[in-house]
SEPA-563256 format. One record per residue (C-alpha): residue number from 1; residue in one letter; z, y, x. Coordinates in pm, 1 decimal. Layout:
BEGIN
+-----+--------+----------+----------+----------+
: num : residu :        Z :        Y :        X :
+-----+--------+----------+----------+----------+
: NUM :      A :        Z :        Y :        X :
...
+-----+--------+----------+----------+----------+
//
This chain:
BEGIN
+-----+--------+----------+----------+----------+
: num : residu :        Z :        Y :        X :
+-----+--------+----------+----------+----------+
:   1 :      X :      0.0 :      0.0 :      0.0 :
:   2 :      X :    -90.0 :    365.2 :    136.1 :
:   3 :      X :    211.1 :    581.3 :    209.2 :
:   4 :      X :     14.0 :    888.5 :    167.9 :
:   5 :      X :    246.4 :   1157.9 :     -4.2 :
:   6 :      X :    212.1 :   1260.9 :   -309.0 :
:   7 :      X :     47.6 :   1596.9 :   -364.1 :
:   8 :      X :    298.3 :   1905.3 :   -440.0 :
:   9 :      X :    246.5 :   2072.9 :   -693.4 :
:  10 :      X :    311.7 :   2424.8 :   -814.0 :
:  11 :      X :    630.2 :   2515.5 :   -750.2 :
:  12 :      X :    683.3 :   2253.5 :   -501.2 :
:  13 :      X :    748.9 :   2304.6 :   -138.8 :
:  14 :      X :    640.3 :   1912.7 :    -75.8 :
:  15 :      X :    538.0 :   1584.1 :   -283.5 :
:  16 :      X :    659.3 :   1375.9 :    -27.3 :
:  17 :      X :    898.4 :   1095.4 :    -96.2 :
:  18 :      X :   1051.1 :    996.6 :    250.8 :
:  19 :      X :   1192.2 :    654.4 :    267.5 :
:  20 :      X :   1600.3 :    685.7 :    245.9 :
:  21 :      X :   1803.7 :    574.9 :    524.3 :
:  22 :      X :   2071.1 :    432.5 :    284.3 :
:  23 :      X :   1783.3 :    200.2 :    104.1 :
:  24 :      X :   1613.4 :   -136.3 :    190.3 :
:  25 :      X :   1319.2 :    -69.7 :    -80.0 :
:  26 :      X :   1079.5 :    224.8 :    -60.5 :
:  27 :      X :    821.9 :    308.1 :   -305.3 :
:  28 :      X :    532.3 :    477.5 :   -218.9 :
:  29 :      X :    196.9 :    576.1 :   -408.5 :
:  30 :      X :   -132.7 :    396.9 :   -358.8 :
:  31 :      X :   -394.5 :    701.1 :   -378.1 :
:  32 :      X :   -664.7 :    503.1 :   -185.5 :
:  33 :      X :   -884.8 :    435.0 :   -456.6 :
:  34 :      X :   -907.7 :    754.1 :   -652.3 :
:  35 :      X :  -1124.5 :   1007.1 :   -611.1 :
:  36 :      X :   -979.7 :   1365.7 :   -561.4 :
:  37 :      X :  -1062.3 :   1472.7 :   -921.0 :
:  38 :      X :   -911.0 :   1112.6 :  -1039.7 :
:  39 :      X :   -576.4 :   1217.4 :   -762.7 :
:  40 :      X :   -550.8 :   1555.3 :   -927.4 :
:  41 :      X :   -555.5 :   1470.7 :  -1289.9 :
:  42 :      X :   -304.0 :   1161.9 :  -1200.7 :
:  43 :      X :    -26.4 :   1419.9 :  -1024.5 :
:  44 :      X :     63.7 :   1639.2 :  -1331.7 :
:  45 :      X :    302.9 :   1887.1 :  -1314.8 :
:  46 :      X :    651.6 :   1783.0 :  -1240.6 :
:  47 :      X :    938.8 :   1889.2 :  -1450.6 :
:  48 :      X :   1275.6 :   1973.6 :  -1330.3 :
:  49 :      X :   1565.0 :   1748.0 :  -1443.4 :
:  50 :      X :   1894.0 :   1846.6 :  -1481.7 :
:  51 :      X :   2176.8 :   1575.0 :  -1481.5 :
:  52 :      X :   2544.0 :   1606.7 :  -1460.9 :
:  53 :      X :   2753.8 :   1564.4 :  -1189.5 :
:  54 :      X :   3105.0 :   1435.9 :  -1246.4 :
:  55 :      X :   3275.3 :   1601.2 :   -999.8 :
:  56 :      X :   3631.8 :   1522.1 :   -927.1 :
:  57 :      X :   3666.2 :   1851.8 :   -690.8 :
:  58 :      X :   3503.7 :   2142.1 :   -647.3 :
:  59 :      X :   3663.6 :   2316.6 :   -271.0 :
:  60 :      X :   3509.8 :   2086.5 :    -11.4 :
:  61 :      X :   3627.9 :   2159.7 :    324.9 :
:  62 :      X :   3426.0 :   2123.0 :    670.9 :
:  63 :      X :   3535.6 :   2083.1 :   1067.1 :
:  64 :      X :   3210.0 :   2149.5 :   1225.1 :
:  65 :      X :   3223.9 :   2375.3 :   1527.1 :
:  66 :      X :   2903.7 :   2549.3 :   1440.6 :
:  67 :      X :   2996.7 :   2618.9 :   1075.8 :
:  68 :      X :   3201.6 :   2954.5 :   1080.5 :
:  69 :      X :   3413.8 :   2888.4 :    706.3 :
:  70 :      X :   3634.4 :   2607.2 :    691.6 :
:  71 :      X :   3590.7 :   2579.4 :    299.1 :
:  72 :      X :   3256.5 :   2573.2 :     43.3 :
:  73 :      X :   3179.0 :   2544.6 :   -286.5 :
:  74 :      X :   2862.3 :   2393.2 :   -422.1 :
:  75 :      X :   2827.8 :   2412.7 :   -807.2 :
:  76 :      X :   2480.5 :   2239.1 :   -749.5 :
:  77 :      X :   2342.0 :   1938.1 :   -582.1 :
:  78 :      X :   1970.8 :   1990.2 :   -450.5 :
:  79 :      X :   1824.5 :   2320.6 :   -502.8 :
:  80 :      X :   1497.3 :   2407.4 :   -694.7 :
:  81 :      X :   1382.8 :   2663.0 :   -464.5 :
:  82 :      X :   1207.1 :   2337.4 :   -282.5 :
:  83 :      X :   1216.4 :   2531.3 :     99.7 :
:  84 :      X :   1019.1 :   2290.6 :    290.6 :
:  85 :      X :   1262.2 :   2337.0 :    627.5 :
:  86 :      X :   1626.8 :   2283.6 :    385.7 :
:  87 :      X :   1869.4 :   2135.5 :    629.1 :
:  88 :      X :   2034.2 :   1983.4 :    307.5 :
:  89 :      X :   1761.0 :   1768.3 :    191.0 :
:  90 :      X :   1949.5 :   1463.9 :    344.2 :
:  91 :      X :   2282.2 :   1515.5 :    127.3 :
:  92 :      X :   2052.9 :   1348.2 :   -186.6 :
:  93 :      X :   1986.5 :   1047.8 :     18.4 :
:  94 :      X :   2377.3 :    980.5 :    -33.1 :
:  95 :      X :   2287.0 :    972.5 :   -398.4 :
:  96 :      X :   2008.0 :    741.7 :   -392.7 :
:  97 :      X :   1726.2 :    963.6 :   -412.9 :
:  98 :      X :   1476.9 :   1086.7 :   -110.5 :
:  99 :      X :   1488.0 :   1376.1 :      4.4 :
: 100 :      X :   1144.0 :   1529.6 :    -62.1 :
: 101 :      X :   1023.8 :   1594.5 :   -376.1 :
: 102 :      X :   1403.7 :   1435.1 :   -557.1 :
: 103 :      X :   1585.8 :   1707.9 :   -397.5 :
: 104 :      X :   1420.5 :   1979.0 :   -562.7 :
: 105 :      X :   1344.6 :   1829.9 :   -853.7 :
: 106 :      X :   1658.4 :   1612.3 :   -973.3 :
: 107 :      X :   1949.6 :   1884.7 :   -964.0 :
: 108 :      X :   2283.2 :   1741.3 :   -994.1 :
: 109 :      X :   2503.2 :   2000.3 :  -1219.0 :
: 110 :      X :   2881.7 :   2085.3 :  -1187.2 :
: 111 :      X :   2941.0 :   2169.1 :  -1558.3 :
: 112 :      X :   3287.3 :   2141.9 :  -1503.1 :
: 113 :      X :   3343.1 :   2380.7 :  -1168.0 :
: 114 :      X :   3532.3 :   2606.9 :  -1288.8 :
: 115 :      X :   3796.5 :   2427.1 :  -1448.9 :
: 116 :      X :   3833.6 :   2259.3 :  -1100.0 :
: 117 :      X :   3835.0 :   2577.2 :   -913.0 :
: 118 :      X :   4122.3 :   2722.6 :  -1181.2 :
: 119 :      X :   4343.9 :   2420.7 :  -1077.7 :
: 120 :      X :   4258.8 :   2390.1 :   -712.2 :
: 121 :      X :   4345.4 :   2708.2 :   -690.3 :
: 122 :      X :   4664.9 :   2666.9 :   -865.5 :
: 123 :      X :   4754.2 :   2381.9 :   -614.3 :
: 124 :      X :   5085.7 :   2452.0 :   -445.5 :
: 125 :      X :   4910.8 :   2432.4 :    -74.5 :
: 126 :      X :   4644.3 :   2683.0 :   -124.0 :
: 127 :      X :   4709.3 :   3034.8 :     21.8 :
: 128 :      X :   4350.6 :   3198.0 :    -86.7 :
: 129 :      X :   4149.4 :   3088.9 :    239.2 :
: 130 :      X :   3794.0 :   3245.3 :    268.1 :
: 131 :      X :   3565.2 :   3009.1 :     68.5 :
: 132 :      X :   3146.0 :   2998.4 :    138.9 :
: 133 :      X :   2996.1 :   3012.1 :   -185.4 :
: 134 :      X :   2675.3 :   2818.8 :   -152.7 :
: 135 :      X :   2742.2 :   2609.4 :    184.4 :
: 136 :      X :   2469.3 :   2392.1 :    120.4 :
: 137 :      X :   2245.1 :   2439.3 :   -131.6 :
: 138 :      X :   2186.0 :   2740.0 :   -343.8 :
: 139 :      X :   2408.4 :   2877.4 :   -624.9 :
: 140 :      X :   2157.7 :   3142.1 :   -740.7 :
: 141 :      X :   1932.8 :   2910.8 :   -792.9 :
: 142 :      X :   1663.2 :   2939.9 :  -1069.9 :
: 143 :      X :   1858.4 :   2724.3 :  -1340.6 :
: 144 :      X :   2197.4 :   2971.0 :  -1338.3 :
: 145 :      X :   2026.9 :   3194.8 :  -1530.3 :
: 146 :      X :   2079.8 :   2958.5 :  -1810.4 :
: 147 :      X :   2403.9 :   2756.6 :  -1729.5 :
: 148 :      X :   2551.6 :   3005.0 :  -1529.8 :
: 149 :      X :   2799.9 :   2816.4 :  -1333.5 :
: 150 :      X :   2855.9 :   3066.0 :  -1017.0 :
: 151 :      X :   2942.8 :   3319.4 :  -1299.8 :
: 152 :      X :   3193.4 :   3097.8 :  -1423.6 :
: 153 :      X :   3341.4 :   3025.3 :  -1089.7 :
: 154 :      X :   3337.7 :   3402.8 :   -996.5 :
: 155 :      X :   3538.0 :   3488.3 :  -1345.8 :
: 156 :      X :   3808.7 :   3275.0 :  -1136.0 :
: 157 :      X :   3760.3 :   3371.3 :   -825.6 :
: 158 :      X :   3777.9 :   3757.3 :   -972.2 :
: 159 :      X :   4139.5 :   3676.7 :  -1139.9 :
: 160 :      X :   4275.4 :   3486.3 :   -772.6 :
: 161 :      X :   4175.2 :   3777.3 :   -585.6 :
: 162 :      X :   3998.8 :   3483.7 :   -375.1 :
: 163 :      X :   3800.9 :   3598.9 :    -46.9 :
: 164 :      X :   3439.5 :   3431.9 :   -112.3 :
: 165 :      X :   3111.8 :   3485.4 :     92.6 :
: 166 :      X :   2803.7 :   3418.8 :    -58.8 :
: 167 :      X :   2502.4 :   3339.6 :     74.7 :
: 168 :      X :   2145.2 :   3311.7 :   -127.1 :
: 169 :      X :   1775.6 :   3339.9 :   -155.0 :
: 170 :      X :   1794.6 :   3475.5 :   -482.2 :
: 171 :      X :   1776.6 :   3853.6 :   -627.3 :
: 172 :      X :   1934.0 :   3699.7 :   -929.1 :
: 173 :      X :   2315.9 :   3772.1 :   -778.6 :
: 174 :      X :   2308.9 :   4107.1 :   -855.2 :
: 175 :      X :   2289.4 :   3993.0 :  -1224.6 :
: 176 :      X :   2688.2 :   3945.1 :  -1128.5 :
: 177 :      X :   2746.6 :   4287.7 :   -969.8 :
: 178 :      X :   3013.9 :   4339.9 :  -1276.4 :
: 179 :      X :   3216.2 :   4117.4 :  -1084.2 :
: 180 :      X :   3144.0 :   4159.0 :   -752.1 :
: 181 :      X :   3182.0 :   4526.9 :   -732.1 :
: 182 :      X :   3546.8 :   4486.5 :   -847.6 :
: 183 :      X :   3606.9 :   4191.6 :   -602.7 :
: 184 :      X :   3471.8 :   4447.4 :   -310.0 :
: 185 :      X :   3760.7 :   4711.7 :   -347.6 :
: 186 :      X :   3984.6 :   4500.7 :   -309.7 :
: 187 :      X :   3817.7 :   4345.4 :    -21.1 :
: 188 :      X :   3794.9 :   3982.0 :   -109.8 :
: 189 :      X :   3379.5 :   3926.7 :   -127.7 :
: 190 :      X :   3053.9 :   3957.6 :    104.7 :
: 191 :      X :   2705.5 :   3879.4 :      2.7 :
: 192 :      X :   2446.9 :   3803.3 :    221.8 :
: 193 :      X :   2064.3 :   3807.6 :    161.9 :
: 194 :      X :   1881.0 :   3523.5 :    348.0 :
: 195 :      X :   1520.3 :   3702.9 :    463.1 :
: 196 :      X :   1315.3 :   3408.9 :    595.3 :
: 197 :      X :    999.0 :   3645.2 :    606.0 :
: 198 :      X :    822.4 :   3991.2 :    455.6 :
: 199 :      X :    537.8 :   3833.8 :    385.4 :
: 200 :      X :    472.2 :   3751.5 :     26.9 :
: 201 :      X :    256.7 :   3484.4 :     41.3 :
: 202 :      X :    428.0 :   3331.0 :    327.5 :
: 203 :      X :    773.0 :   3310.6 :    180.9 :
: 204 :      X :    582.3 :   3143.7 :   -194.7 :
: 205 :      X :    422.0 :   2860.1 :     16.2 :
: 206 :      X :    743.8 :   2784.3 :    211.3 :
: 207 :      X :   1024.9 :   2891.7 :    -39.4 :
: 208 :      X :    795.7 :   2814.1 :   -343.0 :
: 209 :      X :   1097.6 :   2898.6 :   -585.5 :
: 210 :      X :   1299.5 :   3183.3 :   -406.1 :
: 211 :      X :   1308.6 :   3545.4 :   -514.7 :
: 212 :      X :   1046.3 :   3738.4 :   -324.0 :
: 213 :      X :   1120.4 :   3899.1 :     25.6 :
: 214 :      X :   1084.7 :   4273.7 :   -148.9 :
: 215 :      X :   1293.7 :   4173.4 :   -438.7 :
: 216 :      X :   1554.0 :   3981.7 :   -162.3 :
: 217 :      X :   1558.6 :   4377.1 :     -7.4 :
: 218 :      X :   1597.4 :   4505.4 :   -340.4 :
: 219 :      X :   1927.2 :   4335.7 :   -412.9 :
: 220 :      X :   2049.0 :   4475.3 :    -57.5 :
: 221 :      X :   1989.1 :   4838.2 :   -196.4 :
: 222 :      X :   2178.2 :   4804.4 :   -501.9 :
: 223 :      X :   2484.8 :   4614.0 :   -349.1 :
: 224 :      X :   2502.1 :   4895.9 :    -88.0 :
: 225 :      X :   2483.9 :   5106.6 :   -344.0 :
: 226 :      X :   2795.1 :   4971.6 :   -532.5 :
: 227 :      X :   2987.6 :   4944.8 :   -230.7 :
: 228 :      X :   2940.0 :   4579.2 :   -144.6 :
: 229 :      X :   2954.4 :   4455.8 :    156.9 :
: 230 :      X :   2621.9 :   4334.8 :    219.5 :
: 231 :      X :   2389.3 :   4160.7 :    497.8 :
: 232 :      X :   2084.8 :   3986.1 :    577.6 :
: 233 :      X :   2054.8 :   3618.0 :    754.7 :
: 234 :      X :   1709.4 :   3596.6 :    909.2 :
: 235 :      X :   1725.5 :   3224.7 :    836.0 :
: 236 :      X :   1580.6 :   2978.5 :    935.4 :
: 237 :      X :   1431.0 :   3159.4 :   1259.4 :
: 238 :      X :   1081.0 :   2910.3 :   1266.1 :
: 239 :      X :    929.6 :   2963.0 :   1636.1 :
: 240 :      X :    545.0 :   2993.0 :   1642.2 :
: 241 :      X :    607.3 :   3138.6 :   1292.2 :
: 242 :      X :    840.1 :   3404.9 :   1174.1 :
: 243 :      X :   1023.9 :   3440.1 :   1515.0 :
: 244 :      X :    768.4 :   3745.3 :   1544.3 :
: 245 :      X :    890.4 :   3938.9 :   1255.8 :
: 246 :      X :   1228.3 :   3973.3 :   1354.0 :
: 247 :      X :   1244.3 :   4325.5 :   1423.7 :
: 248 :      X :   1061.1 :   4400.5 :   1096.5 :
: 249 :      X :   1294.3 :   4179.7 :    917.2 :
: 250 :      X :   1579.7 :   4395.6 :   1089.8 :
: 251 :      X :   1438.9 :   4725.4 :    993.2 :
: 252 :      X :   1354.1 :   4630.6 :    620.8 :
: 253 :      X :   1722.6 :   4499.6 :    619.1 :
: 254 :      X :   1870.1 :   4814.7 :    758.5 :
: 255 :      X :   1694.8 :   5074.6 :    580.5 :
: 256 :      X :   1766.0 :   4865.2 :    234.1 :
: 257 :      X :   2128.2 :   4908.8 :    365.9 :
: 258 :      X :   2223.2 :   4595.1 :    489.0 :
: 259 :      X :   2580.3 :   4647.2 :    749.4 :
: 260 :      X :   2537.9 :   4310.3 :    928.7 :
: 261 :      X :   2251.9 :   4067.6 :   1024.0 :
: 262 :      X :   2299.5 :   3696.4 :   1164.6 :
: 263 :      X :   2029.8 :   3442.6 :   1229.4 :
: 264 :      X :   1999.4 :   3076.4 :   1258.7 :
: 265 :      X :   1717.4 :   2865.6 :   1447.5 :
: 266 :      X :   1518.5 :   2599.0 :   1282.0 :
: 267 :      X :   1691.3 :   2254.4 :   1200.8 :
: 268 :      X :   1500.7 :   1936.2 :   1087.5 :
: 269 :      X :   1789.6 :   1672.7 :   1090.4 :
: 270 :      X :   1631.3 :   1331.0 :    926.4 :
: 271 :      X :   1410.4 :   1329.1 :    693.6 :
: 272 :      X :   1333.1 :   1732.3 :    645.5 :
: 273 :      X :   1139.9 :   1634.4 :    995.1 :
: 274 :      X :    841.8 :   1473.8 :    779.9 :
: 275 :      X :    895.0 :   1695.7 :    544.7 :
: 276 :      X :    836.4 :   1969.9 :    745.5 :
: 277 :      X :    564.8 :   1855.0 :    939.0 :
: 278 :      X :    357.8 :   1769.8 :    626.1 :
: 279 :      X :    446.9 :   2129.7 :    509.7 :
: 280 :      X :    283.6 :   2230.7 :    811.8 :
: 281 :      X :    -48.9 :   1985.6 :    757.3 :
: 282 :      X :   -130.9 :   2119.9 :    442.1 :
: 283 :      X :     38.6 :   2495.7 :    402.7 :
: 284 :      X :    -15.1 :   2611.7 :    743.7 :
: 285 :      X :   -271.6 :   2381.5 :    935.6 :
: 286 :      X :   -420.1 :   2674.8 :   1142.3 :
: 287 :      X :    -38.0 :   2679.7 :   1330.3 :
: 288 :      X :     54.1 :   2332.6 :   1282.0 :
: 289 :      X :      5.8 :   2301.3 :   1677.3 :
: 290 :      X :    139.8 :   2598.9 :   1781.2 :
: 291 :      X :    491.6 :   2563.1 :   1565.3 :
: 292 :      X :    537.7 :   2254.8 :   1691.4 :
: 293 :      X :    521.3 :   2344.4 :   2046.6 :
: 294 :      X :    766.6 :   2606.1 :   2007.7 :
: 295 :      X :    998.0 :   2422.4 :   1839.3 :
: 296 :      X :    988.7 :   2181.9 :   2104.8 :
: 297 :      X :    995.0 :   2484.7 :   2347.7 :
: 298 :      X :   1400.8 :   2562.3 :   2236.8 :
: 299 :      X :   1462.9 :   2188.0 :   2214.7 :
: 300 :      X :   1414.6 :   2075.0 :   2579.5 :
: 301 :      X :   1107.8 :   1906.8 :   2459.8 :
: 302 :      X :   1222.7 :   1801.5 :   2111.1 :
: 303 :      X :   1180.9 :   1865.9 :   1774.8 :
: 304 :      X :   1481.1 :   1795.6 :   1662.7 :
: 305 :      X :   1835.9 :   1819.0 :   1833.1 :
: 306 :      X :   2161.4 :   1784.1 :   1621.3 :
: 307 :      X :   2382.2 :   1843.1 :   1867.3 :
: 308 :      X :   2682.1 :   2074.0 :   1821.4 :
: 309 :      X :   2649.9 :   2387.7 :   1998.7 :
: 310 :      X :   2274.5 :   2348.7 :   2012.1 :
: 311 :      X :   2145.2 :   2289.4 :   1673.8 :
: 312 :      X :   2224.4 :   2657.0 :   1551.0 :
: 313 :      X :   2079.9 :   2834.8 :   1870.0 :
: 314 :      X :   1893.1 :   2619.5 :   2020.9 :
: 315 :      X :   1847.0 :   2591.8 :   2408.4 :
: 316 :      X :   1554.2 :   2680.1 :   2716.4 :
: 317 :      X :   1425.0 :   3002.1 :   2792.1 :
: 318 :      X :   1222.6 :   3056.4 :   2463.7 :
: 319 :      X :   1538.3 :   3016.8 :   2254.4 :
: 320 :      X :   1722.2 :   3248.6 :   2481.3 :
: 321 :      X :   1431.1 :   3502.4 :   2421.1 :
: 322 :      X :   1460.0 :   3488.8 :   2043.2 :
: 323 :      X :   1853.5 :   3517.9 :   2057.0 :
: 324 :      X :   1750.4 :   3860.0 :   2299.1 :
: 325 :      X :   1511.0 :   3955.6 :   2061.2 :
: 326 :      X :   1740.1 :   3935.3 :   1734.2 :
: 327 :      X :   2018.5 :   4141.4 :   1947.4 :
: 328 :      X :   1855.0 :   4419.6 :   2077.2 :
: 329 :      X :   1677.3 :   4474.2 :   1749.3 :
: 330 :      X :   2027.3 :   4437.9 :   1555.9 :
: 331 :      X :   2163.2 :   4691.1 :   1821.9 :
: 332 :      X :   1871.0 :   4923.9 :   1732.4 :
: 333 :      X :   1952.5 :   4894.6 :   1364.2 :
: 334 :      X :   2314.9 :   4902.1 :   1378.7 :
: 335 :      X :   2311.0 :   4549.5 :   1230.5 :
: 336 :      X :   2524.0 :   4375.3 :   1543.3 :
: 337 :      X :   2880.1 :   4490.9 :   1417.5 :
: 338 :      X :   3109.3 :   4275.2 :   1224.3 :
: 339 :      X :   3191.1 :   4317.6 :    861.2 :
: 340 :      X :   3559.2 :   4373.0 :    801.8 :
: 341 :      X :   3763.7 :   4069.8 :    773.0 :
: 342 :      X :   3849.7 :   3965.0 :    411.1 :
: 343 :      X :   4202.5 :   4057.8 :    263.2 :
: 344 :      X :   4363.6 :   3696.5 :    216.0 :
: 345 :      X :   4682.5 :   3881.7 :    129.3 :
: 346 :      X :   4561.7 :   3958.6 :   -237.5 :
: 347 :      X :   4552.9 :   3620.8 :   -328.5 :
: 348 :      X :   4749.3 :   3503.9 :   -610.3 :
: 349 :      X :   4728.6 :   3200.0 :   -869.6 :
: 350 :      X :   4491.6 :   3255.2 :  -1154.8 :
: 351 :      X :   4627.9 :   3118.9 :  -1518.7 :
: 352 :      X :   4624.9 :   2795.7 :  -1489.4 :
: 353 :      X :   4432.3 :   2546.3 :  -1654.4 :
: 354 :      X :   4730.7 :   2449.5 :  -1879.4 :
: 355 :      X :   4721.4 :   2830.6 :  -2017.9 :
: 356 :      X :   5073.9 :   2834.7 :  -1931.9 :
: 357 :      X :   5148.5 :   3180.4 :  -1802.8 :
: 358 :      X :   5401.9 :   3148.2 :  -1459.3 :
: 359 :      X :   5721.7 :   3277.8 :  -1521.5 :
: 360 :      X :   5738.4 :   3435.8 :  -1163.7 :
: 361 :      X :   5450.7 :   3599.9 :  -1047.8 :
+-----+--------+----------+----------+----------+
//
């Protein structure tokens, strides 16, 4: 049987079906004997589907070296945005999917988040860490327009006086700016802005499903506007492919008002290594070879390297010459300072999920 992948289709980042890791049997599709009319008509548009995930907790907490929060939340498994480069494509092998075209179109829903933030957060241990809101995958992703689950969890998160950072793709979190603004004077909340490119069409065939780069800028402007902290992640950095916009990135950023920029190189851990390179085949053939070669440039000679302390950064002297780039540019756009720490000391218990008021407080 062929293992050519299946072709993506609108909206989709890839149609590939990797095999999973976790699984002895892997289906593939036989396209051999169709013509590419007969291939076209037999790939119809694939829906989204939205199933529930039973979650027994909600704060997950982390002890990599190269992740700087200690504690996430994920209201969503897999993301609909469909990046073709997602680092977290592998997490829906663990649920006996693949990692291609399953992760971005089988999204696992945590209907109940909030009710298991409300009583985490009640939990005698917890002193109101810093929490990453979207870790993983996205939490602004298309589908919380309609079940609005980060809005739920940021109705708690409000009442704690939690410290949150959020990082997304998506212009839709200013649709929460009601809450966020509040959350800002008392310093508890950051959002940042991940900028992958400027370039329109660029950022549709590789982040089929994102908010575009201008509307991305947008939502910069009107969080600096309400007093927000606010930055941009130039993220991932691709070499051979948006490594060169950098200091355009930077500008746009600063002049929407952006106070901080960070940036992370290019991972392809597993499977998002086929996925990738078939991205590359058929989105961007004319720099398939010249990507590649980069990539392998800042991975002595790989294309992947998971390695802490390298997978982030990356290492050789074309690596160190991005990492210059990004901080002289951030220098010149008074993007390379910090953003103030976030107040832990506000925390305090919301209600909890009893309704039981405390008698102390």
């Amino acid at each position: 049987m062929s293992d050519q992948p299946h072709r993506a289709g609108v909206g989709r980042a890839t149609g590939l079906r990797p095999p999973n890791r976790f699984e002895t049997i892997h289906c593939s599709d036989d396209w051999e004997q169709l013509e590419v009319a007969e291939q076209t008509a037999a790939t119809p548009r694939l829906k989204t589907q939205w199933l529930p995930d039973n979650a027994a907790t909600i704060i997950r907490e982390n002890d990599s070296p190269d992740i700087p929060f200690r504690y996430g939340i994920n209201p969503y498994r897999g993301c609909e945005h469909g990046c073709a480069y997602c680092y977290a494509r592998p997490t829906h092998e663990t649920l006996g999917m693949d990692a291609g075209i399953d992760f971005e179109s089988k999204i696992l829903v945590k209907h109940n988040a909030a009710k298991l933030l409300r009583a985490e957060l009640n939990r005698p241990r917890w002193r109101g860490e810093p929490i990453a809101l979207s870790g993983v995958t996205d939490c602004y992703q298309p589908i919380e327009r309609r079940f609005r689950i980060t809005r739920g969890l940021l109705e708690v998160l409000r009442e704690a006086r939690q410290c949150v950072a959020i990082v997304t793709k998506n212009a839709l979190v200013t649709r929460d700016l009601d809450l966020l603004g509040p959350m800002a004077e008392l310093g508890v909340v950051r959002v940042f802005l991940s900028v992958t490119t400027l370039q329109a069409d660029l950022a549709r065939r590789l982040e089929p499903r994102t908010s575009t780069p201008q509307a991305r800028l947008q939502a910069v402007h009107q969080f600096k506007a309400a007093g927000v902290p606010v930055g941009v992640m130039v993220a991932p950095v691709i070499p051979g492919l948006n490594d060169e916009e950098i200091p355009a990135i930077l500008q746009a950023a600063s002049e929407a008002g952006a106070c901080q920029a960070g940036f992370q190189l290019l991972r392809l851990p597993g499977a998002v290594l086929p996925i990738f390179e078939h991205w590359l085949a058929e989105r961007a053939p004319d720099k398939r070879g010249r990507v590649l070669a980069r990539i392998r440039d800042t991975r002595e000679g790989k294309l992947s390297d998971p390695r802490f302390g390298h997978r982030m950064r990356g290492k050789g002297q074309y690596a160190e010459q991005i990492a210059a780039t990004f901080q002289l540019f951030a220098r010149r756009y008074g993007l390379e300072k910090k953003l103030a720490p976030l107040d832990t000391s506000r925390f305090r218990p919301p209600l909890p999920p009893s309704g039981q008021k405390w008698l102390f407080s």
